[in-house]
SESE-925334 format. One record per residue (C-alpha): x, y, z. Coordinates in Angstrom, 2 decimals. Layout:
residues N
[[X Y Z]]
...
***
This chain:
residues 419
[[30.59 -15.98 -38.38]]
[[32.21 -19.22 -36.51]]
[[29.68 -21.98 -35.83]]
[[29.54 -23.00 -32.21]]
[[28.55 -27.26 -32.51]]
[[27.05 -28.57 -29.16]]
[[25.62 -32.28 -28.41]]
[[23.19 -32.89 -25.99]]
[[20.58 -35.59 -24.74]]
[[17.87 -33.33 -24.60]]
[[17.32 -29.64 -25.60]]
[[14.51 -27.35 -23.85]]
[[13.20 -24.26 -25.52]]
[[12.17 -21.99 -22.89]]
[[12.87 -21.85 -19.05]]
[[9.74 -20.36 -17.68]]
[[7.91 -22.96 -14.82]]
[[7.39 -25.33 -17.91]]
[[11.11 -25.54 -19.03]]
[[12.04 -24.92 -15.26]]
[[9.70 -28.19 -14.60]]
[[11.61 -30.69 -17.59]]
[[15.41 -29.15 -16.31]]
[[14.81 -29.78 -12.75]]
[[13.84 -33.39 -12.50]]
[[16.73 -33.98 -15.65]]
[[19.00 -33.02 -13.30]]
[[17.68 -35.29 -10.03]]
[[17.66 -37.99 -13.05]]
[[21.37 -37.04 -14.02]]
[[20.63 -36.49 -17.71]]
[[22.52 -33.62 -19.48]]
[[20.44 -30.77 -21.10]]
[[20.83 -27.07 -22.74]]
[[18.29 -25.03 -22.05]]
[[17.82 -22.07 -24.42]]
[[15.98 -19.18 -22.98]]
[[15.33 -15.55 -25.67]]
[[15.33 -13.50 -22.11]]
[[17.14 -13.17 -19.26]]
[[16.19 -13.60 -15.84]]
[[15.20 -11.70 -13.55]]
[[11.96 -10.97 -16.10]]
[[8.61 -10.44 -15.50]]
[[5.66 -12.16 -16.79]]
[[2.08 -10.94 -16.86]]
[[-0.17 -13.62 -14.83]]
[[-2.59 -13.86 -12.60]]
[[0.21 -14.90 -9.80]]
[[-1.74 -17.62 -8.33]]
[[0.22 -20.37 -7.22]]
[[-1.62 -24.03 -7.04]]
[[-1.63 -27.05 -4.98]]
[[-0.14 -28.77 -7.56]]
[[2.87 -26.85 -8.01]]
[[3.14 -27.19 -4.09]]
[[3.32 -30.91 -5.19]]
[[6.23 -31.04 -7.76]]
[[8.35 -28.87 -5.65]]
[[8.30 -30.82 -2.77]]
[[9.23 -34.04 -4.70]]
[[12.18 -32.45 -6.02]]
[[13.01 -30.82 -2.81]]
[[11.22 -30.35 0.16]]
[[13.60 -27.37 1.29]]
[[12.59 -25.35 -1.05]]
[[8.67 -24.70 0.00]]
[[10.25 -24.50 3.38]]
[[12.33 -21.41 2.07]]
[[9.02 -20.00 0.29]]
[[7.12 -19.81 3.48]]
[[9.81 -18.49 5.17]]
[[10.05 -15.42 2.57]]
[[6.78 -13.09 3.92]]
[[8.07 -10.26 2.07]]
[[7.76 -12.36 -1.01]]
[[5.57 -15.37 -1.07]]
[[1.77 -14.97 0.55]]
[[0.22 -18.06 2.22]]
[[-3.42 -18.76 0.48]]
[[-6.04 -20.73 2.32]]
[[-8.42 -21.25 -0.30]]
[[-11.16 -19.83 -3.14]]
[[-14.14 -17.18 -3.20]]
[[-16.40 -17.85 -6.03]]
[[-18.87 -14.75 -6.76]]
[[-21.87 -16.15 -8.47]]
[[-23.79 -13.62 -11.06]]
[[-26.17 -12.95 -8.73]]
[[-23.55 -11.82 -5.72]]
[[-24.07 -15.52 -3.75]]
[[-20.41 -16.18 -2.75]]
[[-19.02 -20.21 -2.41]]
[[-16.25 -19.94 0.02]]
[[-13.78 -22.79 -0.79]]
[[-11.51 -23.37 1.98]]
[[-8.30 -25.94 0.76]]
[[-7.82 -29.33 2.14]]
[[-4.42 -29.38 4.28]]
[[-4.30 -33.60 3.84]]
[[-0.74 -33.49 2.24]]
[[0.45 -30.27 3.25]]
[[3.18 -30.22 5.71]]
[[2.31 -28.11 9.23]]
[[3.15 -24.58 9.05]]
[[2.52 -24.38 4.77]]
[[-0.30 -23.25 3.26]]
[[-1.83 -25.61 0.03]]
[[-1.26 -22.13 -1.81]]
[[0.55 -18.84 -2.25]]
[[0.54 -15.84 -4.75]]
[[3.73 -14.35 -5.82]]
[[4.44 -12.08 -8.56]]
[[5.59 -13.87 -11.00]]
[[8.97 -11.75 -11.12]]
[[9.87 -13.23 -7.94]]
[[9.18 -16.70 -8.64]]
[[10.01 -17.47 -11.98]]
[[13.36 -16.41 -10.62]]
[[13.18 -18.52 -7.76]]
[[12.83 -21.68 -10.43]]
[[15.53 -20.55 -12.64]]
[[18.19 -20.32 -9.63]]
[[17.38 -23.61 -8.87]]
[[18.43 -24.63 -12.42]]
[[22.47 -24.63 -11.94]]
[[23.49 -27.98 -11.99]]
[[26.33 -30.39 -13.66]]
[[24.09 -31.72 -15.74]]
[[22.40 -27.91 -17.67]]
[[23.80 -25.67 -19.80]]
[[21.95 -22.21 -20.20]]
[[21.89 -19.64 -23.08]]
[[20.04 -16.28 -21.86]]
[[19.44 -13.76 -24.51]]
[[19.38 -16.64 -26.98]]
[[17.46 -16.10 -30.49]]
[[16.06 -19.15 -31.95]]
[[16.81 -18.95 -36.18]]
[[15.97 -22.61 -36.96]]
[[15.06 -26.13 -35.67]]
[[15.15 -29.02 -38.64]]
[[15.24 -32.74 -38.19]]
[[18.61 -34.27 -39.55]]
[[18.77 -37.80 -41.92]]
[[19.99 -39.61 -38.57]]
[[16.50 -38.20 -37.08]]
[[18.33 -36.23 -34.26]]
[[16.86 -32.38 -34.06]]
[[19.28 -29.38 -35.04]]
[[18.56 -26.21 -33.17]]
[[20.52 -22.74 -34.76]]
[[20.50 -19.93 -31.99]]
[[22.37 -16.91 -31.83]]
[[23.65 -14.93 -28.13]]
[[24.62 -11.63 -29.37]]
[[27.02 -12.44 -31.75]]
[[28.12 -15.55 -31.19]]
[[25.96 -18.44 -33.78]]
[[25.09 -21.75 -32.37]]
[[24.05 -25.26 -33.47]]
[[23.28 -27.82 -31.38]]
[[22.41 -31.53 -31.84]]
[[20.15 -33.24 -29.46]]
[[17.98 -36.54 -29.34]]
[[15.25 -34.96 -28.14]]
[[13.81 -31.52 -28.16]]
[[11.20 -29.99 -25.55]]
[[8.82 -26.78 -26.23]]
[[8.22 -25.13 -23.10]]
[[8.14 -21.64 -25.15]]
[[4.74 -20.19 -24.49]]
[[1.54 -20.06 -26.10]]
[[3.67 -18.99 -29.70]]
[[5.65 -21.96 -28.98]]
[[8.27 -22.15 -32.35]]
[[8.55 -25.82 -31.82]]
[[4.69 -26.23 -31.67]]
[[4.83 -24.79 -35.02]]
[[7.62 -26.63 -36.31]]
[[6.52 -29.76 -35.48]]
[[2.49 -29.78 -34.89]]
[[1.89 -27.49 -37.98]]
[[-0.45 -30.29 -39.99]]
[[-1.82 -31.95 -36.41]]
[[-2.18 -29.41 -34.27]]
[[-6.10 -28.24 -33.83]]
[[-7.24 -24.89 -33.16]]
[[-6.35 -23.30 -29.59]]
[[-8.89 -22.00 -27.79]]
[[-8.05 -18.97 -26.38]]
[[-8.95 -16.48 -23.38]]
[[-7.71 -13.03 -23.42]]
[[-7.01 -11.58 -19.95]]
[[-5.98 -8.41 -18.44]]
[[-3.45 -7.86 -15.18]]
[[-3.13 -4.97 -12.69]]
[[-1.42 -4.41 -9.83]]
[[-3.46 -2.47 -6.71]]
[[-3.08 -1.11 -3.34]]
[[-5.66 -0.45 -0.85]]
[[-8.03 -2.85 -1.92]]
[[-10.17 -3.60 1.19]]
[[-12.17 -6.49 2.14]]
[[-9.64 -9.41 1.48]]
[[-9.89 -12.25 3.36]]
[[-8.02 -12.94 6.30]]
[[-6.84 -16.31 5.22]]
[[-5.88 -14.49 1.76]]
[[-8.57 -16.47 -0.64]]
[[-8.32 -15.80 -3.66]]
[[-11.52 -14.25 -5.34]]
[[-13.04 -15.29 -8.77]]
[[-16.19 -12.66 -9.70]]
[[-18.59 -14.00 -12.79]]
[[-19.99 -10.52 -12.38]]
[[-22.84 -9.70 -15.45]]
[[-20.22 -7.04 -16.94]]
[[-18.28 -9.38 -18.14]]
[[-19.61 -12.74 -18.53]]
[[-18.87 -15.48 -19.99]]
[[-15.49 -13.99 -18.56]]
[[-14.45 -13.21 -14.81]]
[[-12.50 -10.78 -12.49]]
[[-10.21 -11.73 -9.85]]
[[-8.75 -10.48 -7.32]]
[[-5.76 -12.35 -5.42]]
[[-4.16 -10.87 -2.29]]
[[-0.37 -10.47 -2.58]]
[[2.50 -9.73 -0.33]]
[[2.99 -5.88 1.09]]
[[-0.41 -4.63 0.86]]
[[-0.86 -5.63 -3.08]]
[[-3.20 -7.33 -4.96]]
[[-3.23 -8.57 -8.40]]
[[-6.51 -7.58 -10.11]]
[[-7.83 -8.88 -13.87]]
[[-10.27 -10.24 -16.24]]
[[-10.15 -13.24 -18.50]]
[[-12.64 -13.41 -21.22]]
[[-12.54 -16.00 -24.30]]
[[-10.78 -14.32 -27.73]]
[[-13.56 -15.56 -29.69]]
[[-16.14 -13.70 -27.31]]
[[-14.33 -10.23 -27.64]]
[[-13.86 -10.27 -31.43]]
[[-17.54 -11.09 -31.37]]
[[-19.11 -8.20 -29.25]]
[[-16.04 -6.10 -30.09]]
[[-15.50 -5.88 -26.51]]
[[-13.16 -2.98 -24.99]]
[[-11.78 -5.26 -21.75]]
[[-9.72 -2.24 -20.47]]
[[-13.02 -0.11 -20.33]]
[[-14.93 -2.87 -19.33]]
[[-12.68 -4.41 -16.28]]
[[-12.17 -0.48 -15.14]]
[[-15.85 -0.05 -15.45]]
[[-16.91 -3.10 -13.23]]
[[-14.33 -1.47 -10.59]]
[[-15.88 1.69 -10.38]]
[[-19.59 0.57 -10.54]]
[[-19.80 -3.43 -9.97]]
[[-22.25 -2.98 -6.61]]
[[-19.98 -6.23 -4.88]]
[[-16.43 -4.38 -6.01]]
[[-16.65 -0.61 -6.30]]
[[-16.55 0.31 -2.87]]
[[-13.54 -1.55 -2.27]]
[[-11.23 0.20 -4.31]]
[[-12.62 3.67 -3.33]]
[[-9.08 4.29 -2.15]]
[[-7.57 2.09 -4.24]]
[[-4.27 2.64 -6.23]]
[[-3.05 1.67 -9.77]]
[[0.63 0.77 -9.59]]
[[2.08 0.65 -12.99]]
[[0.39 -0.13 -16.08]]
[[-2.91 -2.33 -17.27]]
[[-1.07 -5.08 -19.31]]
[[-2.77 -8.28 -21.35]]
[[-1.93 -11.62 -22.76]]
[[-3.27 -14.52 -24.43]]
[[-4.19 -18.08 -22.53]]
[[-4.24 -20.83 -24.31]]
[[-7.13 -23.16 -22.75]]
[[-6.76 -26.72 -22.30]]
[[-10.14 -27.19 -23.72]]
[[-9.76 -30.94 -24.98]]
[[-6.95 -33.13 -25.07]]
[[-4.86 -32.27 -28.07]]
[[-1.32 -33.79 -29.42]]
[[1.92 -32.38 -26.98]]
[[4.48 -34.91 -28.61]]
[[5.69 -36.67 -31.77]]
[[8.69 -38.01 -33.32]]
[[11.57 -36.59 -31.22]]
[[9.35 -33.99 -29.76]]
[[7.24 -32.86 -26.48]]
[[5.29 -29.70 -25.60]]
[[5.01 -28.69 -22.39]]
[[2.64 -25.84 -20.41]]
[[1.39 -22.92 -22.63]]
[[3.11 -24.82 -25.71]]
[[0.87 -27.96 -24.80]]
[[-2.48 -25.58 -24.07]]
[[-2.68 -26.24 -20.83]]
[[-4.50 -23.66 -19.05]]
[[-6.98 -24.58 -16.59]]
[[-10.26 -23.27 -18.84]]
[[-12.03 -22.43 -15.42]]
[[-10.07 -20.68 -13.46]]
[[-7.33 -19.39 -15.46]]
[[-4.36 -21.10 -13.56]]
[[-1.37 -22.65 -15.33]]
[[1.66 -22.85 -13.54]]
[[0.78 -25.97 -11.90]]
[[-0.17 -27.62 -14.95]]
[[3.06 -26.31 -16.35]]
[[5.54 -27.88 -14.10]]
[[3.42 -30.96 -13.73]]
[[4.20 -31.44 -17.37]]
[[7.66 -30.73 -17.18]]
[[8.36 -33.23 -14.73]]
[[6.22 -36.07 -16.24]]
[[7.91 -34.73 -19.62]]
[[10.78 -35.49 -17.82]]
[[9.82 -39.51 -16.61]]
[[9.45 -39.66 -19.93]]
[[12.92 -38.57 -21.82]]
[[14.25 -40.67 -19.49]]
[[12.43 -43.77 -20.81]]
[[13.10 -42.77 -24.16]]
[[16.79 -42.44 -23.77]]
[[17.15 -45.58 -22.34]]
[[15.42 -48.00 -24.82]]
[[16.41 -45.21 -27.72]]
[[12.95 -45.09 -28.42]]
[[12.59 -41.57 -29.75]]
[[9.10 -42.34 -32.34]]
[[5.69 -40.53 -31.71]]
[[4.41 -43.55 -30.61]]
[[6.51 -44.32 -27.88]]
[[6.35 -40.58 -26.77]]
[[2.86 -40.86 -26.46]]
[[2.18 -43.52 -24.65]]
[[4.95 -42.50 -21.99]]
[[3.79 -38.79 -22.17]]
[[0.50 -37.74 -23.34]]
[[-0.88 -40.71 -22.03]]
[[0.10 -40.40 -18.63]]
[[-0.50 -36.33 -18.27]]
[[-3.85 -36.76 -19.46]]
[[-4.19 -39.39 -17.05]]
[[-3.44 -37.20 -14.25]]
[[-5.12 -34.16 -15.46]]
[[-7.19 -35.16 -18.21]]
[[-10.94 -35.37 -16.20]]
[[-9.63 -31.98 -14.69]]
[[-9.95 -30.37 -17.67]]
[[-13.06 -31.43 -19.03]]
[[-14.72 -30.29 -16.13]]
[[-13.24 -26.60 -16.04]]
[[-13.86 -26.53 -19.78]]
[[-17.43 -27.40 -19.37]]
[[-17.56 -24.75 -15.80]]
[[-16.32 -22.06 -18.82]]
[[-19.13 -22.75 -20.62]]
[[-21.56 -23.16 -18.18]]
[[-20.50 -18.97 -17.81]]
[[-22.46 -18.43 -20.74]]
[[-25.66 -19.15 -18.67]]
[[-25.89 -17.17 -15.35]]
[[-28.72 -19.84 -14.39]]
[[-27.06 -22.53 -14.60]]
[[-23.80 -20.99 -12.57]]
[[-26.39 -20.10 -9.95]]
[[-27.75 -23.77 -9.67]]
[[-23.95 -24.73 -9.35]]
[[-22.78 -22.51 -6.56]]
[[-25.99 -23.74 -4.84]]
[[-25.84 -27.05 -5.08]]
[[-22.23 -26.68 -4.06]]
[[-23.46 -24.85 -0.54]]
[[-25.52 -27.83 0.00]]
[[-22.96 -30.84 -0.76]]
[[-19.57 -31.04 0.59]]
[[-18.46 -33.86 -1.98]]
[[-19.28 -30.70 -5.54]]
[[-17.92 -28.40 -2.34]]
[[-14.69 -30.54 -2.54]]
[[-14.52 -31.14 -5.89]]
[[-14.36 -27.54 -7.14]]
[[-11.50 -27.53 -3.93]]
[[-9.45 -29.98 -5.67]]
[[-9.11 -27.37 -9.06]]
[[-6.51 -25.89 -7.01]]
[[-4.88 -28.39 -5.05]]
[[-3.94 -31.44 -6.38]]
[[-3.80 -33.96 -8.83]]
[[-6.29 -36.28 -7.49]]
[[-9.73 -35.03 -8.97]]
[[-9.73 -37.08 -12.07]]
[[-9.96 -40.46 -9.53]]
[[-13.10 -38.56 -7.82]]
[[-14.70 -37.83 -11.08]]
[[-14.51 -41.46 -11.74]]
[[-16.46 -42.56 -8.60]]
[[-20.53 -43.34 -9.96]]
[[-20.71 -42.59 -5.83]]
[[-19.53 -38.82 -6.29]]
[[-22.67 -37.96 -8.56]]
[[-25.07 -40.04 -6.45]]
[[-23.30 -38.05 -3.20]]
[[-24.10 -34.67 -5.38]]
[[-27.77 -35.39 -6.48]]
[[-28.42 -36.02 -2.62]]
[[-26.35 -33.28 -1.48]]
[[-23.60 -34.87 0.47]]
***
């Protein structure tokens, strides 16, 4: 078999909104990439279809236009207005969005299968500066003597190797260059297994298309969702931690179905509900605590970094906010030929965590707080009476900001009095 030998700058394993995220702002920075992708697009991917604030936010830096063309697409794209948060105990915390940076006639938020917009990413990819293999097998990535990473793919028949300074994961939760390169450093993931369904006729949605998170009892410390979607659908699932199903050998097709039919705050709005196509399930890895997503000559990006909002579920924001700031970074890299852990660190991890670091201690300590229906009670509460927790939990979903808020001693004073 003939060996196809490529050079490039950069290489990026994946081009979900991760990949999508790194190729994107390469290009507005001019620097050439390949992009190797084991599918080809248009493919679907099972998610909760929940689009944040914060994706809003990378896509309008790269190019206003295009958020323009997403509200224009009805048929495709739905305009969300903000969060329902069903306590245990049926009290519901409506969280309306804040519209400060949002542009008049765009919603903070939208849902979209993610059919439709992963697809709307990748035709945004064509540009001088990327290459893309579709269909492409990964069979081995190995660090040469010069310290440059080798990639071997295959496309059908045809065998490739390609030599690039730097090399970016955005390949899922079983990322291959994760474990390639994180094997000995990496710790544990903490993981949340979910389900996804798609409905019609589910009544009772909001009119400004919230989106709806239920900690129902059924399946604590877990929750059910329900987010409105374009033509009379809604995407309907459960997310429950691995480690919590193994241990009560839970059944979470039985036991979403079953909170459905008898849940006393859901069941009668699917009476004439309809399944469209099949019950399907993947794994999330949470971004529980900050862990390693670079090293020598390497970066991780979205589900390859574990970066999963551990409270509500939601990753494509955090997955294209990586990609771009994985981005800032190759460029730094590539033009002091710094390519060492060290330097990668500081002008990567250093500076996501940053941004989204507080973020994600909170959620992960909101998932815990699951495990006692109490204590979510007190919460939702509390977060009726003061407008600063009320626009905290807001912020989840639309920006980047939250971590400077957390930082404030006046936010907790502002909570403890209820303002």
């Amino acid at each position: 078999m003939k060996t196809n030998n490529l050079e490039t700058p950069v290489v990026i394993i994946g081009a979900g909104p991760a990949g999508a995220g790194v190729s994107i702002y390469l290009t507005i920075l001019t620097i050439p990439h390949i992009i190797i992708e084991k599918e080809c697009f248009p493919r679907d991917k099972v998610c909760g279809d929940a689009i944040s604030g914060k994706t809003q936010l990378v896509l309008r830096k790269a190019n206003p236009e295009w958020l323009t063309d997403i509200f224009s697409r009805s048929d495709d794209f739905m305009p969300n207005h903000g969060g329902l948060f069903v306590a245990p105990n049926g009290k519901v915390l409506s969280i309306p969005y804040s519209r400060n940076r949002v542009p008049e006639g765009q919603a903070p938020g939208f849902t979209t299968p993610r059919l439709i917009f992963d697809q709307f990413l990748f035709e945004k990819l064509a540009s001088p500066y990327t290459t893309i293999f579709q269909n492409a097998i990964v069979k081995n990535i190995e660090r040469q003597t010069d310290g440059r990473v080798r990639v071997s793919f295959t496309v059908g028949n045809d065998y490739y190797e390609v030599l690039s300074a730097l090399i970016v994961g955005a390949d899922g939760d079983k990322s291959i260059v994760r474990k390639t390169f994180l094997i000995d450093q990496s710790q544990p993931k903490s993981y949340c297994v979910a389900l996804r369904a798609y409905y019609t006729g589910v009544t009772e949605l909001h009119k400004e298309n919230y989106i709806e998170l239920h900690y129902i009892p059924e399946i604590l410390p877990g929750y059910f969702w329900i987010f409105p979607l374009p033509n009379g659908m809604a995407n309907v699932g459960v997310g429950i931690l691995s480690e919590r199903v193994r241990q009560k050998k839970i059944n979470l097709r039985e036991q979403m179905l079953h909170a459905i039919s008898t849940n006393l705050n859901l069941s009668h709005r699917f009476t004439n509900a309809r399944l469209v196509g099949k019950i399907q399930g993947w794994g999330l890895p949470m971004g529980m605590e900050r862990q390693p997503v670079s090293g020598d000559r390497f970066m991780l990006t979205g589900d390859a970094a574990s970066l999963i909002d551990p409270f509500t579920g939601e990753g494509i924001g955090n997955a294209l906010y990586s990609g771009m700031l994985a981005a800032y970074a190759i460029e730094k890299s590539l033009k002091s030929g710094m390519y060492d852990a060290r330097t990668l660190r500081e002008n990567y991890d250093d500076v996501l965590y940053k941004s989204i670091g507080e973020e994600l201690k909170i959620s992960a300590l909101l998932q815990r707080v699951t495990h006692y229906p109490r204590i979510m009670h007190f919460i939702v509460n509390k977060a009726y009476k003061s407008p600063t927790l009320n626009k905290a939990i807001s912020g989840m979903f639309t920006g980047i900001n939250l971590h400077k808020l957390l930082r404030q001693p006046s936010f907790y004073a502002k909570v403890l009095f209820n303002r």
